[in-house]
MMTF fields as JSON, N, C-alpha, C and O atoms, coordinates in Angstrom:
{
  "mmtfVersion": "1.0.0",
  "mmtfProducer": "UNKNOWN",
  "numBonds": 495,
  "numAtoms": 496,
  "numGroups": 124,
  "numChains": 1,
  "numModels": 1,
  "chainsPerModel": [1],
  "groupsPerChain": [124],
  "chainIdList": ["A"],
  "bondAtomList": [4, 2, 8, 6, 12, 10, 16, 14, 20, 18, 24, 22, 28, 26, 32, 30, 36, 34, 40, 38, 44, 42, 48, 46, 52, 50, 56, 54, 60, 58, 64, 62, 68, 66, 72, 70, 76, 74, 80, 78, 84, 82, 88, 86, 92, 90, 96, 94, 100, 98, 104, 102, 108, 106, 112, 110, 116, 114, 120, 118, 124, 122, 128, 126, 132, 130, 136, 134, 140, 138, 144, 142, 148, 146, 152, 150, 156, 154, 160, 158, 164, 162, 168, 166, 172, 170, 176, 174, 180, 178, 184, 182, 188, 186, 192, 190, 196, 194, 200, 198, 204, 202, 208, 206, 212, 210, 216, 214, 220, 218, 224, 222, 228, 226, 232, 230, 236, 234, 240, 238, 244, 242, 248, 246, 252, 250, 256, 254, 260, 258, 264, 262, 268, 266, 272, 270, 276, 274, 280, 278, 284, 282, 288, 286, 292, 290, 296, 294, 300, 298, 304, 302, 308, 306, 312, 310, 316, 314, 320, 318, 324, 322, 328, 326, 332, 330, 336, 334, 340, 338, 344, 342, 348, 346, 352, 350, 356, 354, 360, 358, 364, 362, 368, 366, 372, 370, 376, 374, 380, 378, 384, 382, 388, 386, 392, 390, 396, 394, 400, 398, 404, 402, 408, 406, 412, 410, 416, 414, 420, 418, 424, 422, 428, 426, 432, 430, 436, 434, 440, 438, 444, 442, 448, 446, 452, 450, 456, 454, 460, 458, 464, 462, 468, 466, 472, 470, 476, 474, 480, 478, 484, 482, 488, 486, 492, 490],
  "bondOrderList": [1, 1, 1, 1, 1, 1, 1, 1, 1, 1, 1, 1, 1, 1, 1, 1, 1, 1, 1, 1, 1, 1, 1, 1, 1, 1, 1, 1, 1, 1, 1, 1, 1, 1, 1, 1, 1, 1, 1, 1, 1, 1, 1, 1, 1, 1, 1, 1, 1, 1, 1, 1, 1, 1, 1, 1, 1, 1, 1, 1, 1, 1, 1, 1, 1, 1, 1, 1, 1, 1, 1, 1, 1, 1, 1, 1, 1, 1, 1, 1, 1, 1, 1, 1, 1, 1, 1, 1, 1, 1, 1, 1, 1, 1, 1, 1, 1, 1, 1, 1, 1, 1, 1, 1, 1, 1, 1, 1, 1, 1, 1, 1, 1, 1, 1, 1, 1, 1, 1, 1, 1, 1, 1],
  "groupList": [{"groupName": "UNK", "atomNameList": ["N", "CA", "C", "O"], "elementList": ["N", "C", "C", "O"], "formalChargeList": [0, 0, 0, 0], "bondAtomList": [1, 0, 2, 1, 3, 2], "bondOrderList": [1, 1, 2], "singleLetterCode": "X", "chemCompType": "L-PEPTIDE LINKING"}],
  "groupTypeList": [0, 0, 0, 0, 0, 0, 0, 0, 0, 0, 0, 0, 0, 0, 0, 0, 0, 0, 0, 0, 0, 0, 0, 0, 0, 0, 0, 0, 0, 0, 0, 0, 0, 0, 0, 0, 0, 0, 0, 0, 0, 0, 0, 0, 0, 0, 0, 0, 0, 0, 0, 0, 0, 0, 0, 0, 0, 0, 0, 0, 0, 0, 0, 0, 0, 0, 0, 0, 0, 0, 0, 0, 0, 0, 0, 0, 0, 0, 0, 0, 0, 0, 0, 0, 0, 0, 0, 0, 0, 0, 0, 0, 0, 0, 0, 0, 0, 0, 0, 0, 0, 0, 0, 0, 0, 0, 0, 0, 0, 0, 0, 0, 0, 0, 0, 0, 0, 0, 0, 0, 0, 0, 0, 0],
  "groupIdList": [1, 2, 3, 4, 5, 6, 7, 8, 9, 10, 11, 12, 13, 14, 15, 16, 17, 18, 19, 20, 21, 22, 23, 24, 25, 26, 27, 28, 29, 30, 31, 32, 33, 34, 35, 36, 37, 38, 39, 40, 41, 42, 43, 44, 45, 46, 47, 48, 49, 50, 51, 52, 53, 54, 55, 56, 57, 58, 59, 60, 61, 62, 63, 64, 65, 66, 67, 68, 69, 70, 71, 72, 73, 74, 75, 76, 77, 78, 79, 80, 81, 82, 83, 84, 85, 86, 87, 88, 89, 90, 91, 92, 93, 94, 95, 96, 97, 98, 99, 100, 101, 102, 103, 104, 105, 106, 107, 108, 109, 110, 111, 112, 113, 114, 115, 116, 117, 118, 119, 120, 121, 122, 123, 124],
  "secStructList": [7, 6, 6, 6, 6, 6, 6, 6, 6, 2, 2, 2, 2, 6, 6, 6, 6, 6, 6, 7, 1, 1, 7, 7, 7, 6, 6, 7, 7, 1, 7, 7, 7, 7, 7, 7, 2, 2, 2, 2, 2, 2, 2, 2, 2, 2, 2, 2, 1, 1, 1, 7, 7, 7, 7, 1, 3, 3, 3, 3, 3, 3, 3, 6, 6, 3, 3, 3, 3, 3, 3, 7, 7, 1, 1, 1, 1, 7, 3, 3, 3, 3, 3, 7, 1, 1, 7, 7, 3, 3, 3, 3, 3, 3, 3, 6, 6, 6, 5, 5, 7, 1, 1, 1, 7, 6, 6, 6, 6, 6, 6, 7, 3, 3, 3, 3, 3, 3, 3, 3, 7, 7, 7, 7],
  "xCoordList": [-42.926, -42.004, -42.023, -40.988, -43.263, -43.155, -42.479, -42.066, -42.284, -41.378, -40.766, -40.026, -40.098, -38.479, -37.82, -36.801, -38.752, -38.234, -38.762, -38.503, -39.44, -39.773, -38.338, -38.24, -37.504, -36.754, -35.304, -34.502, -35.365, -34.231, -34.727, -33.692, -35.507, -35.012, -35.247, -34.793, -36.114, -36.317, -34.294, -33.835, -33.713, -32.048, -31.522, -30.452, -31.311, -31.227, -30.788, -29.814, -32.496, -32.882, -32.822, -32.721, -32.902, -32.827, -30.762, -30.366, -29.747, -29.079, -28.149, -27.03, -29.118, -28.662, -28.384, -27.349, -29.312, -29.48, -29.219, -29.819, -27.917, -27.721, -26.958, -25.962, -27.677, -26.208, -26.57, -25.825, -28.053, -28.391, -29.484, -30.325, -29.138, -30.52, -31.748, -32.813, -31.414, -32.559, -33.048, -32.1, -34.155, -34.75, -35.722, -36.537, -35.415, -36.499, -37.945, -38.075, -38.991, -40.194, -40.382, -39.696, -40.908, -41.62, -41.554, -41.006, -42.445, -42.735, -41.944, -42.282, -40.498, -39.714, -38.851, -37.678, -39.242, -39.716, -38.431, -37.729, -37.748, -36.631, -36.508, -35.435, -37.858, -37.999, -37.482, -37.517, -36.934, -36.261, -37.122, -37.093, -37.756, -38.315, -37.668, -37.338, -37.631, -36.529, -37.791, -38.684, -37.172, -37.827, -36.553, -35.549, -36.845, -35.703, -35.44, -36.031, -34.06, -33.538, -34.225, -34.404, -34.608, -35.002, -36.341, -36.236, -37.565, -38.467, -37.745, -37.968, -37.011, -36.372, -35.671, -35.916, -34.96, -34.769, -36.183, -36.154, -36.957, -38.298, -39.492, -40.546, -39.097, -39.312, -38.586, -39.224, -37.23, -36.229, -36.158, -36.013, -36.259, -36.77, -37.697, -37.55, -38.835, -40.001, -40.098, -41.174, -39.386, -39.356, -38.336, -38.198, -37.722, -36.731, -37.58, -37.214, -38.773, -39.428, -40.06, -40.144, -40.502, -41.02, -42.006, -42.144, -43.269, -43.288, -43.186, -43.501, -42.525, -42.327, -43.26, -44.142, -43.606, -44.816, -44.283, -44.709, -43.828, -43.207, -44.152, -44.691, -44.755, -45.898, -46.422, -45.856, -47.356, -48.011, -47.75, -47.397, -47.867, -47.099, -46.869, -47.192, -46.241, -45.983, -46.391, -45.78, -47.484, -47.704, -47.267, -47.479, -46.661, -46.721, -47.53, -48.572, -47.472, -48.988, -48.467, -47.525, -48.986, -48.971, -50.012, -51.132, -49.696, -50.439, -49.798, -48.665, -51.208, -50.605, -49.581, -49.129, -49.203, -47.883, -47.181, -46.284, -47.037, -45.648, -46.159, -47.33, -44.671, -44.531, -44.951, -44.342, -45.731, -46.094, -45.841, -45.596, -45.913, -45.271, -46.72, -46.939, -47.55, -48.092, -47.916, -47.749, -47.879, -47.219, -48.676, -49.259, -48.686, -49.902, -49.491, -48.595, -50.524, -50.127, -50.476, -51.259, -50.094, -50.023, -51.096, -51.678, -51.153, -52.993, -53.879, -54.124, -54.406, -55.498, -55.285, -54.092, -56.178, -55.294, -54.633, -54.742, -53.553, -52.432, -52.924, -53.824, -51.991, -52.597, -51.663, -50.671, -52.33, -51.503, -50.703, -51.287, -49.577, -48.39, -48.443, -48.387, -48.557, -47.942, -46.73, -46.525, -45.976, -44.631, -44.132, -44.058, -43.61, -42.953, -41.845, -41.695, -41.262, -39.591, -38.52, -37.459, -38.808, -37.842, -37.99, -37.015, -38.975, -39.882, -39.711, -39.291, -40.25, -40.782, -42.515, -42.94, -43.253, -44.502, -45.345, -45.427, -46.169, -47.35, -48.696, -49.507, -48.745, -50.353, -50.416, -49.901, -51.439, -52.24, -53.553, -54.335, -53.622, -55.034, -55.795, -56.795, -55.149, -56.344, -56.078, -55.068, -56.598, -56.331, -56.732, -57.472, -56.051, -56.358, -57.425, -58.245, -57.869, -58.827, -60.185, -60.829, -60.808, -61.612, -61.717, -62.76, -60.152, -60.05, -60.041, -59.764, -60.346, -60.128, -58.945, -58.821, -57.725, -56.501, -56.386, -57.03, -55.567, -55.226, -55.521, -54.865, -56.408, -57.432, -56.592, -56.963, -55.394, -54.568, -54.721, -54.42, -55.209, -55.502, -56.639, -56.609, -57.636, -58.755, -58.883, -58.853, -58.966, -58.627, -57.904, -58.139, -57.087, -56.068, -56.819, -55.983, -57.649, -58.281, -58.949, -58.763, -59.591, -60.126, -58.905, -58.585, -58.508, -57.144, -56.214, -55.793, -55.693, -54.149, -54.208, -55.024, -53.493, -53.472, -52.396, -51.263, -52.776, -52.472, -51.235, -51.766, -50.152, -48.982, -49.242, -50.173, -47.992, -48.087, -47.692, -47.417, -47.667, -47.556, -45.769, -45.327, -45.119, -43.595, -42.921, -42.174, -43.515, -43.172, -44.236, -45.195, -44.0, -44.943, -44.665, -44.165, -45.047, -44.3, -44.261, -45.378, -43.11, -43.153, -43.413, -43.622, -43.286, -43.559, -45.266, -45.882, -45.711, -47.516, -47.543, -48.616],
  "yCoordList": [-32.691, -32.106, -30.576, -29.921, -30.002, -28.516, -28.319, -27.17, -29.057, -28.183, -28.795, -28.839, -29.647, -29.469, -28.301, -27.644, -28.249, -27.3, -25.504, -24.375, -25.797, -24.751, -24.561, -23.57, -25.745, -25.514, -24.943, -24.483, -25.281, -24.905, -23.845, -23.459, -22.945, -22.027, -20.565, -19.455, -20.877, -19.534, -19.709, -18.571, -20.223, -20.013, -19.794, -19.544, -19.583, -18.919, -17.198, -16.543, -16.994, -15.957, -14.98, -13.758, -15.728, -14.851, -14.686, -14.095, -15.472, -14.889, -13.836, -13.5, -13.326, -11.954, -11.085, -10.426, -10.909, -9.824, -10.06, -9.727, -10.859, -10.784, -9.569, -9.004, -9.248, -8.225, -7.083, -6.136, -6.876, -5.567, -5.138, -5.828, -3.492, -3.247, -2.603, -2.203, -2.589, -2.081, -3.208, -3.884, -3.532, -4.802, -4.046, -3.301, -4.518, -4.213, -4.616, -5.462, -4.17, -4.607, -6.129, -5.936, -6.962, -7.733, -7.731, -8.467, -6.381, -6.054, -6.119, -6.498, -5.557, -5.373, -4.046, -4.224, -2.688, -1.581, -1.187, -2.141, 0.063, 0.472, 1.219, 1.527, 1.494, 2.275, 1.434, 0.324, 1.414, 0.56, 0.905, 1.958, 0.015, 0.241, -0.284, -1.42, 0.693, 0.216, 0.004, 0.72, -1.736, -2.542, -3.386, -3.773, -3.581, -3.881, -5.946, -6.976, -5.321, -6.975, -8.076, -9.104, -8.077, -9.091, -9.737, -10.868, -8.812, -9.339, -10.517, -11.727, -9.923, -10.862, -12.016, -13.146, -11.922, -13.044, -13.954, -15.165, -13.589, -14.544, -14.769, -15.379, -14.173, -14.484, -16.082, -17.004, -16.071, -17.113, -18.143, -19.358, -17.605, -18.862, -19.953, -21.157, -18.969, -19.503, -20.379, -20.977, -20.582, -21.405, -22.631, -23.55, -22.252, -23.686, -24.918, -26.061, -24.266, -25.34, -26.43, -26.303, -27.429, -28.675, -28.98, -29.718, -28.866, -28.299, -26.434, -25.826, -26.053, -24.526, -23.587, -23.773, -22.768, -21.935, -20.505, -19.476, -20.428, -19.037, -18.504, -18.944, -17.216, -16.079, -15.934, -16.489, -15.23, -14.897, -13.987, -13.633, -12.936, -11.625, -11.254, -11.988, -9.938, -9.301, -7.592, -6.782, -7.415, -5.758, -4.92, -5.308, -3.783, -2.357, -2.08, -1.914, -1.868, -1.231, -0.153, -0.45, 0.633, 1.535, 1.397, 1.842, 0.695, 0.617, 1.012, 1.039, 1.312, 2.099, 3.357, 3.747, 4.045, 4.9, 4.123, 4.615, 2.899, 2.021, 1.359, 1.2, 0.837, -0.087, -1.302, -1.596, -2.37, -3.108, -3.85, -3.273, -5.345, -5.912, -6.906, -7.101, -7.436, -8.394, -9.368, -9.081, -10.65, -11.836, -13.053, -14.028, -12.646, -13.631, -15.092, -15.612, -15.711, -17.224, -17.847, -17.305, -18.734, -19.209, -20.203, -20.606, -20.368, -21.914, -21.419, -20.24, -22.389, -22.776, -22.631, -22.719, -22.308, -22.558, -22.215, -22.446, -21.406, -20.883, -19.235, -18.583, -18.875, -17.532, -16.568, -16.946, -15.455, -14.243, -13.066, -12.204, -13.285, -12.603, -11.207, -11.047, -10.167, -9.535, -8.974, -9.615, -8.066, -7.871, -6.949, -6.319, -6.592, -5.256, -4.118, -4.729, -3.26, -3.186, -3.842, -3.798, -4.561, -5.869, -6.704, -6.9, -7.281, -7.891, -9.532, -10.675, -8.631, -9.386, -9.167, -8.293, -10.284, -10.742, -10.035, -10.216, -9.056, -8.525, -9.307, -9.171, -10.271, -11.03, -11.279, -10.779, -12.484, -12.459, -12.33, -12.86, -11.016, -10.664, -10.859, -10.188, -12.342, -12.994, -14.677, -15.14, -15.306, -16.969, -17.814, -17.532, -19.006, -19.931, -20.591, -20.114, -21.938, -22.47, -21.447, -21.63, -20.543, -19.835, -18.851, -18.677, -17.978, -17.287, -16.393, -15.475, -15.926, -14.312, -14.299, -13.294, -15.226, -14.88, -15.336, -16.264, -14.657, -15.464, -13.89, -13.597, -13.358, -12.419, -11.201, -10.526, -11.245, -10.627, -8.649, -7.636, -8.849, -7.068, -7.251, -7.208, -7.448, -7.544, -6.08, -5.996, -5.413, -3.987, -3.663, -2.679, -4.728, -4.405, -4.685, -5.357, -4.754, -4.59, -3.224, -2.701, -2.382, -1.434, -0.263, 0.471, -0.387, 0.765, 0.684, 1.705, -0.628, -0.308, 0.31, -0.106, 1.177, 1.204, 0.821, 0.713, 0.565, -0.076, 1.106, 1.904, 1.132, 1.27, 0.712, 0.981, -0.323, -0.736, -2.123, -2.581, -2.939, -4.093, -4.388, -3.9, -4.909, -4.497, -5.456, -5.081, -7.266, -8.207, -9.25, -9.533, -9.78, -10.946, -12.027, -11.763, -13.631, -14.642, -14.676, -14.745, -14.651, -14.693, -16.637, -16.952, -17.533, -18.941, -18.533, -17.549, -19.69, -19.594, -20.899, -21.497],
  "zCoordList": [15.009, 14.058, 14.151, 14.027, 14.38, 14.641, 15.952, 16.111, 16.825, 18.479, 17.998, 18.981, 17.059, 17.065, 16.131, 16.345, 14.994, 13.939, 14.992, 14.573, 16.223, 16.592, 18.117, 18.84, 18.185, 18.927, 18.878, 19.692, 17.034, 16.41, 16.021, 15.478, 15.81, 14.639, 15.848, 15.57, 17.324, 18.164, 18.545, 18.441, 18.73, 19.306, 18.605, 19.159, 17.058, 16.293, 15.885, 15.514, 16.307, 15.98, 17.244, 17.145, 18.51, 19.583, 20.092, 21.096, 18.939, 19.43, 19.01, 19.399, 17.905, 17.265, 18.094, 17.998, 19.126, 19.629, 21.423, 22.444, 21.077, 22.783, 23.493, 23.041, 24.799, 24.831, 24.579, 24.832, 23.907, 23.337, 24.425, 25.002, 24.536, 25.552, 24.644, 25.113, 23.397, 22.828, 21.782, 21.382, 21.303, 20.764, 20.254, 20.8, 18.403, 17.24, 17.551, 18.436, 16.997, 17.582, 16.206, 15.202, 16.206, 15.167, 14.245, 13.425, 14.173, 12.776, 11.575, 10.453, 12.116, 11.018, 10.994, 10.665, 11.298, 11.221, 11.465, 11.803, 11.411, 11.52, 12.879, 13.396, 13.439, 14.917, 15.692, 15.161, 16.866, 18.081, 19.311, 19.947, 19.488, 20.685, 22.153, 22.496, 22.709, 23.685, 24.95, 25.402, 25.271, 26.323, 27.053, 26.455, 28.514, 28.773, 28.287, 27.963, 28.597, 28.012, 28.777, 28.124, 29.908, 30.726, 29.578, 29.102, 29.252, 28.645, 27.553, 27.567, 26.81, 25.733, 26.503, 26.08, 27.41, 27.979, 28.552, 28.331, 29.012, 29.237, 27.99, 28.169, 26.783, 25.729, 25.208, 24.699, 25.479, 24.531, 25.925, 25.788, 27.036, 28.095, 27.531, 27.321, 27.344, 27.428, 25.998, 25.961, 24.982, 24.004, 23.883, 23.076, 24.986, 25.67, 26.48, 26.756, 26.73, 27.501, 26.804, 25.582, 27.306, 26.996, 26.979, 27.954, 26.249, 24.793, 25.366, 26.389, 23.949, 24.162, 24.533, 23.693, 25.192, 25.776, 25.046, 25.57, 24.454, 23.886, 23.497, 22.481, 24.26, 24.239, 22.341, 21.4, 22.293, 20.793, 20.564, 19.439, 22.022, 21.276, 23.235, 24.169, 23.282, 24.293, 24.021, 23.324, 24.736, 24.571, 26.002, 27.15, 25.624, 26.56, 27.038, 26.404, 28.513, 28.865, 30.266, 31.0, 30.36, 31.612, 32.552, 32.3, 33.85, 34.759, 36.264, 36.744, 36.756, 37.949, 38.005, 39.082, 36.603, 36.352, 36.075, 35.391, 36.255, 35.508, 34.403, 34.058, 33.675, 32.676, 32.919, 33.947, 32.573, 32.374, 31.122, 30.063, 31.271, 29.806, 30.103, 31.299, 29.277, 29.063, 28.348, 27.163, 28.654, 27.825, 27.368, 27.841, 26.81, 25.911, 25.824, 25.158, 26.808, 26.208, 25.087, 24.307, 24.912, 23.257, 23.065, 22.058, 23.812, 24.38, 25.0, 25.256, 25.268, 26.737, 27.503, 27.792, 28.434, 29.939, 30.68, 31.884, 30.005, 30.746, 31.064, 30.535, 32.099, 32.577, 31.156, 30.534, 31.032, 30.295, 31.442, 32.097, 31.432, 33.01, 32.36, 31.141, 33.292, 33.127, 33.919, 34.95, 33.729, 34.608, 34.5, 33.445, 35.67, 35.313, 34.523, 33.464, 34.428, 33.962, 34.242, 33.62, 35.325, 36.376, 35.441, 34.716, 35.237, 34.473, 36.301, 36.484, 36.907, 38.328, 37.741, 36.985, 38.393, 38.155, 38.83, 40.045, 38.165, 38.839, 39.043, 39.959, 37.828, 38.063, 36.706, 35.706, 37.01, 35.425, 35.722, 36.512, 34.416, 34.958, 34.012, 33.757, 33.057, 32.279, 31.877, 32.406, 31.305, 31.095, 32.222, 33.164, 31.93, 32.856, 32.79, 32.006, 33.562, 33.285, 33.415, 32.382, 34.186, 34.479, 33.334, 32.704, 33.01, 32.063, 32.515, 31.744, 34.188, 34.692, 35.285, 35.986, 35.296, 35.589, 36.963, 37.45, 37.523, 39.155, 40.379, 41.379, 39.936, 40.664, 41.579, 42.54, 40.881, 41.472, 41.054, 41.686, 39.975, 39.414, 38.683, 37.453, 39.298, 38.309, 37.649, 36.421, 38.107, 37.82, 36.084, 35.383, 35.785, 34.656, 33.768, 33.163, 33.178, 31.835, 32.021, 30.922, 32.743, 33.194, 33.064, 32.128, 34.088, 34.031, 33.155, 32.611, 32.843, 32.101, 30.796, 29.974, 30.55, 28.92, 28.207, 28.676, 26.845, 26.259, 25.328, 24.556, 25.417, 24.791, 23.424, 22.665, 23.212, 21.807, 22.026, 23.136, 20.661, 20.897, 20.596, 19.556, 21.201, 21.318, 20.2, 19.296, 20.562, 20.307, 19.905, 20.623, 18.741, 18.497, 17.557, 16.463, 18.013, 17.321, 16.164, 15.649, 15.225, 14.224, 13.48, 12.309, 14.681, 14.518, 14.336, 14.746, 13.571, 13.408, 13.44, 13.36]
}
């Protein structure tokens, strides 16, 4: 009963804001944090799936000199992606069964910093 009431109410809410290149953060807040549209599209992807995997939250991060988006999985198991301004896949450099990610930037807890947190589920 929760992924259905969780299937109806994310299409909803994600289609306020189609079309827009700038996207409110969570919170509420009247600041606009401008992230590109693609993230929001792999946000409202990712709650179409079967059962929905729709992230916990998504934070900013600067790595390497670039933007970075990190996508928090919502379970077990699954890796936490991060990605770029493309929002093309750099690695996960945490989750998964092991929990150190898919060894692709081990480096990113060390180097990246941490921006702000952009986006986060308002489903609990």
């Amino acid at each position: 009963m929760k992924y259905a009431l969780l299937l109806l109410v994310i299409p909803l809410l994600s289609g306020t804001n189609c079309g827009k290149k700038k996207n409110k953060t969570a919170e509420g807040d009247n600041n606009e944090a401008a992230f590109p549209a693609c993230v929001q599209q792999l946000i409202d992807e990712a709650g179409k799936t079967s059962p929905p995997t729709t992230p916990v939250k998504v934070d900013e991060y600067i790595y390497k000199g670039r933007k970075a988006y990190l996508f928090t999985a919502p379970c077990c198991d699954f890796y936490n992606i991060a990605y770029d301004d493309s929002c093309r896949r750099i690695c996960a450099p945490s989750g998964g069964f092991t929990g150190g990610g898919d060894g692709l930037c081990r480096d990113f807890d060390s180097t990246a910093k941490l921006v702000k947190t952009i986006w986060s589920n308002p489903v609990k």
